[in-house]
Wavefront OBJ file of the C-alpha trace (Angstrom):
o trace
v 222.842 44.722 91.671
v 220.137 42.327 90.847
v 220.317 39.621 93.901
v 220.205 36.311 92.688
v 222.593 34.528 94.840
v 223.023 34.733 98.729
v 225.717 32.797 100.738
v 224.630 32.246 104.408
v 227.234 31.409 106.689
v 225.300 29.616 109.530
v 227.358 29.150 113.179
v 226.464 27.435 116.160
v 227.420 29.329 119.177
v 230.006 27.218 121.097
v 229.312 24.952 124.226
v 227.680 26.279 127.498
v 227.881 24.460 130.485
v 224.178 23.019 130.463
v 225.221 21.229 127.180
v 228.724 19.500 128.689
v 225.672 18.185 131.162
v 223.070 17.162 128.626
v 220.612 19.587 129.551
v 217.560 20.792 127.690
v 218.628 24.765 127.193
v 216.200 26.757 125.025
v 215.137 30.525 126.471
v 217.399 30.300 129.432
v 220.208 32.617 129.074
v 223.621 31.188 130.268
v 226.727 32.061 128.416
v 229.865 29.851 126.778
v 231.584 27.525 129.228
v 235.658 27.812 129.000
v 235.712 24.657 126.266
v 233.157 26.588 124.559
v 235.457 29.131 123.916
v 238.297 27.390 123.115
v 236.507 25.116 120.541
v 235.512 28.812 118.372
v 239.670 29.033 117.780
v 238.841 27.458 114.270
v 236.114 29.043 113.499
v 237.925 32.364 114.136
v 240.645 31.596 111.403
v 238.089 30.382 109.154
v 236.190 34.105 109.250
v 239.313 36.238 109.825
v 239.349 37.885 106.352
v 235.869 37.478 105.677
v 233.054 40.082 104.367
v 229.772 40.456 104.718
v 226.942 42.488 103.983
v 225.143 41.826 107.318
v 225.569 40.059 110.569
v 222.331 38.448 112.480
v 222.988 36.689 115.960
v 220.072 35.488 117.937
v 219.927 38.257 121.232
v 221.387 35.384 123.890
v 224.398 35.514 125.856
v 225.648 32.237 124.219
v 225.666 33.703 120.834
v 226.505 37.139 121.779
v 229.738 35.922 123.737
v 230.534 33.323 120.085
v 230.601 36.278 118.033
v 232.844 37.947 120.247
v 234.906 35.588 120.386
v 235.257 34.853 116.477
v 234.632 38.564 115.065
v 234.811 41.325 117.972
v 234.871 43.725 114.974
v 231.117 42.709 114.063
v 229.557 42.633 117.069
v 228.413 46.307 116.984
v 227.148 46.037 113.974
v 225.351 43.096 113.963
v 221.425 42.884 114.261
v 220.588 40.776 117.126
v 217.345 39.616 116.761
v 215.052 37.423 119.325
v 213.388 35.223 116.678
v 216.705 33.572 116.353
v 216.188 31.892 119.876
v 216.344 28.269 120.231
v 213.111 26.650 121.027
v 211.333 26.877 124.312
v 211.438 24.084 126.138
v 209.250 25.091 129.005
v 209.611 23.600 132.289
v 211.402 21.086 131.366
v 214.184 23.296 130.499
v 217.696 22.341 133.020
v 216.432 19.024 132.765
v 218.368 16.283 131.141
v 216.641 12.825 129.682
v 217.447 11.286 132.842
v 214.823 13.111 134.946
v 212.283 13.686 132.306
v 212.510 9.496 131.307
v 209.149 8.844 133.339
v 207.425 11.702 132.210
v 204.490 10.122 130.091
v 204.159 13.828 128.568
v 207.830 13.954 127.339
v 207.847 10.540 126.397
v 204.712 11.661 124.058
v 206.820 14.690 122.693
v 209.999 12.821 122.007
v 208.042 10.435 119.621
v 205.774 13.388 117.794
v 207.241 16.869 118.743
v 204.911 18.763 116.048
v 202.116 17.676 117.957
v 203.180 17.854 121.174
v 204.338 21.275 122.948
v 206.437 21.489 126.359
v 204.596 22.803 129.198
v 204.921 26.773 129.409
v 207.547 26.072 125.979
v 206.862 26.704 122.564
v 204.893 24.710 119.923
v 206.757 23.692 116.716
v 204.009 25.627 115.021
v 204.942 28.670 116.705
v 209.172 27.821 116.401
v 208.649 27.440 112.486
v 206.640 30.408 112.492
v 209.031 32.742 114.099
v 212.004 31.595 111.741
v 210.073 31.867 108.862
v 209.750 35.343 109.615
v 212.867 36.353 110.607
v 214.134 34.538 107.345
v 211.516 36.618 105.317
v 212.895 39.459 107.167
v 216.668 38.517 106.166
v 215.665 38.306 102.524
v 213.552 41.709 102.237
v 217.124 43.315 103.620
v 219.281 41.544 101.461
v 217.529 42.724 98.734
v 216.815 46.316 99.443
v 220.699 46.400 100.047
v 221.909 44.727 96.967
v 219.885 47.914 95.313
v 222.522 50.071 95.876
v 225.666 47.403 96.325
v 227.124 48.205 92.850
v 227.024 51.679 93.082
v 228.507 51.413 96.777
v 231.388 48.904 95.938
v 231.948 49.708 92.307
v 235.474 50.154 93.536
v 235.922 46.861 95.198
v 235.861 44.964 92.435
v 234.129 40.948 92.591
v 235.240 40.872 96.397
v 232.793 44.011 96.972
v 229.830 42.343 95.535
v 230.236 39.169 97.084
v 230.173 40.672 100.014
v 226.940 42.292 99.504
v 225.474 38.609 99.056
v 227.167 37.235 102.092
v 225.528 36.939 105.166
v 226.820 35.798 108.564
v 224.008 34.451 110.870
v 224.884 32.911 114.649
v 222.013 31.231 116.420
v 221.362 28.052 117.805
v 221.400 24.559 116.769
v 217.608 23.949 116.041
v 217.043 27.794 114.207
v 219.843 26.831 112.180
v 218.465 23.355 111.241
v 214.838 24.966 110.869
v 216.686 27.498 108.149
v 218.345 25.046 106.500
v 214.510 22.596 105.956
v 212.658 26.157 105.061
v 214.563 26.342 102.184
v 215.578 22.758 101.183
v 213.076 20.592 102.284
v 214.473 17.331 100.669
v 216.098 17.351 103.864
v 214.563 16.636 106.926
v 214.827 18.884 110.389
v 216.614 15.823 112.063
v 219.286 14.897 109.354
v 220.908 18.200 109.344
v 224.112 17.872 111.469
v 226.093 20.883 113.109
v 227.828 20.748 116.479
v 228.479 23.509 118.696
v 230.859 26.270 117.774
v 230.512 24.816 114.018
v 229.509 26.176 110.768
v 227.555 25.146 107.777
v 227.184 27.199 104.094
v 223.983 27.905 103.017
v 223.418 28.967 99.425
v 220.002 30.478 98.173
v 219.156 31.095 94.551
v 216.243 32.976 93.591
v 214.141 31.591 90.346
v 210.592 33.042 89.416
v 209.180 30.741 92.177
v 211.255 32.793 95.126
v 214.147 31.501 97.472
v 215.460 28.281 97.508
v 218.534 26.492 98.430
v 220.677 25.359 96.141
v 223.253 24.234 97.884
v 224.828 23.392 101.623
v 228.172 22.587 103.041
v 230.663 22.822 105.506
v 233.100 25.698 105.939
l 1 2 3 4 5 6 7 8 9 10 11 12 13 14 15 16 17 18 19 20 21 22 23 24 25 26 27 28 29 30 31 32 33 34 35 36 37 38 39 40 41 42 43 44 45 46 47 48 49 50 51 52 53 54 55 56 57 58 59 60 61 62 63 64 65 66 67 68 69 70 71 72 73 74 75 76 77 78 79 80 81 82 83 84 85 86 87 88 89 90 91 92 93 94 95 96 97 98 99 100 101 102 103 104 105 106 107 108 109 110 111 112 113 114 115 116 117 118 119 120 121 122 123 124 125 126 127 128 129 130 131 132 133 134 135 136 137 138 139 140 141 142 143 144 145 146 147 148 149 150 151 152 153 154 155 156 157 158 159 160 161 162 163 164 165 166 167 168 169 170 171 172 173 174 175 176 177 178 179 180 181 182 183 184 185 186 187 188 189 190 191 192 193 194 195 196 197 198 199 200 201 202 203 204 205 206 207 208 209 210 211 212 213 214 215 216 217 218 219
């Protein structure tokens, strides 16, 4: 099969308790708080029947534990990869706005976060850079495996090779908006909405100019 299409099926992992408190959480690894959990019910009907032709899920306890919760089946199979991470937020991560408010630093990175980088975080240089390659990673696998879909599913019928172009990818709320600008930059980082325990559809096409989305949506 000649992959021309891929369906993304982007999650958020649900709520952690640092988030019910409004606190910057990045690296730090704290799992799913009890309305976390309960908030993925939906999500879980939503994917019950679902196929796909790989899973991806950022290597944190918060996205590890949403998986679980939605697929258990996938979770051994799924490729759980560190670029996925949220950003780094440094020092000032377990901090809410509240105690950062008189930092003249912060201040200077709320109003121009490309510039500015967290101290001890990540710059936004280095947070697109790491998504952009996991995504080229993503791609070079989807590809190499639609190779041999046909030959693998020929017996499955339209629901075998859709599969093969399906991907399900958990992370966290700023990979998954950085995903979606990579490959549709008509819209920006900021205006691309999706709460915790959520999900959004990303479609790619592929023309002689490479990937490119061509479409996004709610599930």
């Amino acid at each position: 099969m000649d992959l021309k299409r891929l369906e993304i099926i982007l999650m958020r992992h649900g709520t952690t308790p640092w988030n019910e408190e409004k606190r910057y959480l990045g690296h730090t690894d704290i799992g799913l708080s009890d309305r976390g959990r309960e908030e993925l019910a939906p999500v879980r009907e939503k994917l019950r029947d679902r196929s796909f032709g790989r899973v991806y899920c950022s290597d944190l306890a918060r996205c590890r534990e949403s998986l679980r919760e939605v697929r258990p089946d996938l979770a051994e199979e799924a490729v759980y990869d560190h670029r996925l991470r949220e950003m780094d937020f440094g020092v000032w991560e377990g901090h809410t706005y509240d105690h950062l408010k008189d930092n003249a630093l912060y201040r200077q990175w709320l109003d121009e976060p490309k510039r500015v980088t967290p101290p001890q975080g990540e710059s936004w240089e280095a947070f697109e850079s790491r998504i952009a390659a996991f995504a080229a990673f993503m791609l070079q696998e989807a590809e190499s495996r639609a190779a041999g879909c046909t030959e693998n599913t020929e017996n499955t019928g339209n629901s075998g090779n859709k599969a093969c172009a399906s991907v399900l990818l958990v992370a966290h709320g700023g990979a998954i908006r950085q995903i979606v600008h990579a490959f549709m930059k008509t819209i920006a980082f900021w205006d691309i909405r999706i709460e915790p325990g959520n999900l959004l559809v990303l479609t790619l096409e592929r023309t002689g100019e490479g990937w490119s989305g061509a479409n996004l949506g709610d599930m």
